[in-house]
C-alpha positions as a printed Julia matrix, in Angstrom:
283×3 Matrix{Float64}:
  82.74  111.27  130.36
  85.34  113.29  128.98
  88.27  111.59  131.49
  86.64  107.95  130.52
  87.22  108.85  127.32
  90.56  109.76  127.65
  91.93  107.09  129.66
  90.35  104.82  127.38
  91.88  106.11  124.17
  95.57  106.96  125.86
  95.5   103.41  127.55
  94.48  101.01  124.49
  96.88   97.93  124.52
  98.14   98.78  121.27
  99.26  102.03  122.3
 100.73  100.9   125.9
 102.41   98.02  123.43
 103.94  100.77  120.93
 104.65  103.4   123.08
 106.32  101.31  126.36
 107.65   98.13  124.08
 109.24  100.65  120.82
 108.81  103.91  122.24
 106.59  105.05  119.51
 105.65  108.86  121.59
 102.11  108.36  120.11
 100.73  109.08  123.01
 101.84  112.63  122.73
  99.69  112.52  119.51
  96.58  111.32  120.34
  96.63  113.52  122.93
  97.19  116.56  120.78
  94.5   114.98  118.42
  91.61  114.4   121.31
  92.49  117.89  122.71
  91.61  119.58  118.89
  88.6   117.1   118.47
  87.12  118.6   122.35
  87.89  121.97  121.43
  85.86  121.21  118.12
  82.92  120.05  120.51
  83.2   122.79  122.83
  82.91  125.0   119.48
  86.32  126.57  119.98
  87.98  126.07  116.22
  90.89  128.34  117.03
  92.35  126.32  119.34
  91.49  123.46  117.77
  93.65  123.95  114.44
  96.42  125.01  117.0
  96.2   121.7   118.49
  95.86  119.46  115.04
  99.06  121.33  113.94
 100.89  120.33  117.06
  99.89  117.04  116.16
 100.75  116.89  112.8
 104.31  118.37  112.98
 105.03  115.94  115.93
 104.25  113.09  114.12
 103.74  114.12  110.47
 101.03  110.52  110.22
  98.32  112.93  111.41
  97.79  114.54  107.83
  95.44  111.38  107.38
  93.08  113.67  109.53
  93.65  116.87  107.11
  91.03  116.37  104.01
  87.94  116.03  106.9
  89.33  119.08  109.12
  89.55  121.56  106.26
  86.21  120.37  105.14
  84.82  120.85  108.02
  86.64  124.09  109.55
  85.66  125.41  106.2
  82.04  124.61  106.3
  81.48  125.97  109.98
  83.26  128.9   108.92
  83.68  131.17  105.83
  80.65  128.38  103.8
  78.71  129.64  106.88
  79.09  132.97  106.46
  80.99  133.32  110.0
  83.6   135.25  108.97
  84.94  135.67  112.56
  85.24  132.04  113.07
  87.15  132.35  109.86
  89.49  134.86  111.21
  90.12  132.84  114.47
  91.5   129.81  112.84
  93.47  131.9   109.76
  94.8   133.76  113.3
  95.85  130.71  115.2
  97.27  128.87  112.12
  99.5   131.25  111.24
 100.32  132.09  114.97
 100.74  128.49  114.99
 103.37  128.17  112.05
 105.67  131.48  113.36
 105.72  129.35  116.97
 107.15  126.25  115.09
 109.2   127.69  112.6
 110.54  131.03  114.31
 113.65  128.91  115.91
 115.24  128.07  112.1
 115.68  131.6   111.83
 117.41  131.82  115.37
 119.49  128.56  115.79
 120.56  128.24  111.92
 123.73  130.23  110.34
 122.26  131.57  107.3
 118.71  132.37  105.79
 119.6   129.86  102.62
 119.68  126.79  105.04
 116.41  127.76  106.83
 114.42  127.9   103.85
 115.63  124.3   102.35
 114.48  123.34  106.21
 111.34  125.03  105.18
 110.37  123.43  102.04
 111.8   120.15  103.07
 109.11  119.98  106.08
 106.4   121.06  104.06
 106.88  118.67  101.65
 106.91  115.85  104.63
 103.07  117.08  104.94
 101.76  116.57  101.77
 101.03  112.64  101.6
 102.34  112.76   98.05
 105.46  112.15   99.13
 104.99  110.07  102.38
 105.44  107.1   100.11
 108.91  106.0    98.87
 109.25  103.28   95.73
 112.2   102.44   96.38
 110.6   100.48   98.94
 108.52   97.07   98.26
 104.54   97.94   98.76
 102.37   96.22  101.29
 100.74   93.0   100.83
  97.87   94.03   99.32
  99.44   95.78   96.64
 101.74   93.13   95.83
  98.38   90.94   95.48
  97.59   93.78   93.0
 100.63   93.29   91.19
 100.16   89.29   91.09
  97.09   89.56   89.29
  99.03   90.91   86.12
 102.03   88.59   86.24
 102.01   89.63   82.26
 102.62   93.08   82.96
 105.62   95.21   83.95
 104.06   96.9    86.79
 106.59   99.09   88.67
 106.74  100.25   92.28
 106.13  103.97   90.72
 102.81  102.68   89.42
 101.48  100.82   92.27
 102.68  104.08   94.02
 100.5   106.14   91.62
  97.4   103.59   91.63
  97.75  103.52   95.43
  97.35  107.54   95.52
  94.21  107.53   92.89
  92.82  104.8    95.28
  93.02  106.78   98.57
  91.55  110.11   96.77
  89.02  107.73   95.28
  88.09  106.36   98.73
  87.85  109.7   100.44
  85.51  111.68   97.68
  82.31  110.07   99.54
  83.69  111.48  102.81
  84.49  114.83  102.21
  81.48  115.29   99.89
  79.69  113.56  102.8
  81.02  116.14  105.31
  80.55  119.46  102.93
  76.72  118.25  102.86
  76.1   117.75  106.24
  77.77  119.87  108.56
  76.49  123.31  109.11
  76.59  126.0   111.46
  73.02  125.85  112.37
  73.18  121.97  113.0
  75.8   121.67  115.16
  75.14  118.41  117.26
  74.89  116.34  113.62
  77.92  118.3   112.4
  80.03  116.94  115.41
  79.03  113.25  115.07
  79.82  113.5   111.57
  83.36  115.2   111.82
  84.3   111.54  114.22
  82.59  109.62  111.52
  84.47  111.07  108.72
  87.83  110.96  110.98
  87.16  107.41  111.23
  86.14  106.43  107.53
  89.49  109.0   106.68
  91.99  107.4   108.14
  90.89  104.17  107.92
  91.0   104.99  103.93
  94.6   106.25  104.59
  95.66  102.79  106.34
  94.24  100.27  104.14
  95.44  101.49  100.79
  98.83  102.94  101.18
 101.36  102.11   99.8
 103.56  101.67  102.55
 102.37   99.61  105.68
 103.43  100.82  109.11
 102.17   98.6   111.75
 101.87  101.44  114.53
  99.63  103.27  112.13
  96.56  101.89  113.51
  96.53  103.78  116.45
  94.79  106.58  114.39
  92.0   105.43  112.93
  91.45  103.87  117.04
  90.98  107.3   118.18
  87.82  108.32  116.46
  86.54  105.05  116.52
  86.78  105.01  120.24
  85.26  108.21  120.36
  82.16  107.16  118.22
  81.92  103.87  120.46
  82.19  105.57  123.94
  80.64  109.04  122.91
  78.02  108.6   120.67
  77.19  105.39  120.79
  75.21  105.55  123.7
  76.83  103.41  126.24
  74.31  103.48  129.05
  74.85  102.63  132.82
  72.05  100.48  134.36
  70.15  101.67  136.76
  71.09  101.79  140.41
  68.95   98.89  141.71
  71.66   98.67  144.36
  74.26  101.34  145.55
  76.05  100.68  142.97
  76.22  100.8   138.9
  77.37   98.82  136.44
  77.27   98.42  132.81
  74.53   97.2   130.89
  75.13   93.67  130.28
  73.34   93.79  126.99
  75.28   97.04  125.73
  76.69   95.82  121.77
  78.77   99.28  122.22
  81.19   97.87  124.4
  81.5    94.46  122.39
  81.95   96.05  119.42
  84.9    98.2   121.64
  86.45   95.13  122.62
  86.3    93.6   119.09
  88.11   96.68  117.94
  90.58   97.12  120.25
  91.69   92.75  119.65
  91.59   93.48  115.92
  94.37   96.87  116.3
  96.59   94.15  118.53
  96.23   92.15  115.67
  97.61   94.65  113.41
 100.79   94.64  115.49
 101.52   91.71  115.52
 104.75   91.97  112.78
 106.38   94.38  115.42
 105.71   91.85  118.17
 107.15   88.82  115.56
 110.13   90.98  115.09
 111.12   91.66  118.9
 110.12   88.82  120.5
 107.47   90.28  122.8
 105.6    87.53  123.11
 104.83   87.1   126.6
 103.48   90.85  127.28
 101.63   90.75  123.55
  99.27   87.92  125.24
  99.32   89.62  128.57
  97.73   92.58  127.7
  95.03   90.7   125.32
């Protein structure tokens, strides 16, 4: 189940489209990000937070994942009273950080450079400052703006409304996630870390204030997971010496209906290059 999975979520179109067509290396991520969720599932947090971290410093995107993680590694953990799962991940985080950041201090001429290195990559990671207003705002938010046409309403505001509007939409989520998961109900704690991965990110890509078409490959992976996973898709029975797919499975339709609606999201980056031909291919 585990390979299905994985071929499924490293072989969508949009990511074959971004990754062969602009060579967006997200495959790299999403397969940093499914190796943290499975070592989540096979209760192994350590490695898990070594793995999100590899994700999020390769492509810096992944912090759309961070309010649900901590939630979560926090209530399996030290809110659980397991203070040795607690160590483990405070262990490989920091491990973690020294592996990334031990080079600047080996490669770079003086200590002053490597810490501007420092904060400046830090301050990549906190989504406060993944937006830039000096750049016009999505289409939504410009529909935002149109609705005052009386009102000066800057790019620094719609940056600030689009910030209270993502912490807005992920308070149900994390308060959600701090409810439910718990130590002693493990199986319900899992299912709700991919649901809250899922509502997260999908919070992330609707309302920022920046739109990046190749974004939507995120929010795919948990939803793919939840679809395939969790979702119970069944195999009918072997009447014959061979099996097939329930014909009457909605978990697969609702798959497919995902999948066409992320190559819609592309389709800017397929306007822009011309790419045509292989867009309708591969739908």
């Amino acid at each position: 189940v585990n390979f299905i999975n994985s071929l499924i979520i490293l072989l969508q179109p949009t990511v074959l489209l971004i990754d062969h067509a602009f060579f967006g290396y997200h495959g790299f991520t999403l397969g940093a990000l499914l190796l943290s969720i499975n070592n989540i599932l096979d209760n192994k947090l350590g490695g898990a937070s070594v793995f999100y971290i590899l994700a999020m410093f390769f492509d810096q995107n992944c912090i759309v994942f961070a309010p649900v993680f901590i939630v979560y590694f926090l209530k399996m953990s030290i809110f659980s009273l397991s203070l040795i799962d607690f160590a483990s991940i405070v262990f490989a985080v920091f491990m973690a950080l020294v592996l990334f950041y031990f080079p600047l201090y080996l490669f770079l001429d003086n200590q002053e450079e490597s810490f501007r290195l420092l904060k400046m990559s830090l301050l990549k990671l906190c989504p406060l400052t993944l937006t830039n207003p000096d750049i016009d705002s999505t289409n939504f938010w410009n529909y935002i703006k149109a609705l005052f046409p009386n009102k000066n309403i800057s790019n620094e505001d719609l940056k600030l409304l689009s910030m209270v509007v993502k912490l807005v939409s992920l308070l149900p989520t994390c308060i959600y996630m701090f409810k439910v998961c718990s130590i002693t109900r493990k199986p319900r704690s899992k299912i709700a870390l991919l649901y809250g991965l899922a509502s997260c990110s999908l919070s992330f890509y609707l309302f920022s204030y920046e739109f990046d078409c190749t974004s939507i490959v995120l929010p795919m992976l948990p939803l793919t997971l939840l679809i395939v996973k969790y979702n119970q898709i069944t195999t009918a029975r072997e009447s014959t010496k061979t099996s097939k797919v329930d014909d009457n499975n909605y978990s697969l339709h609702m798959l497919f209906f995902i999948q066409n609606m992320s190559m819609y999201s592309i389709w800017p980056l397929i306007a822009e290059y011309d790419l045509f031909p292989q867009y309708f291919i591969m739908i």
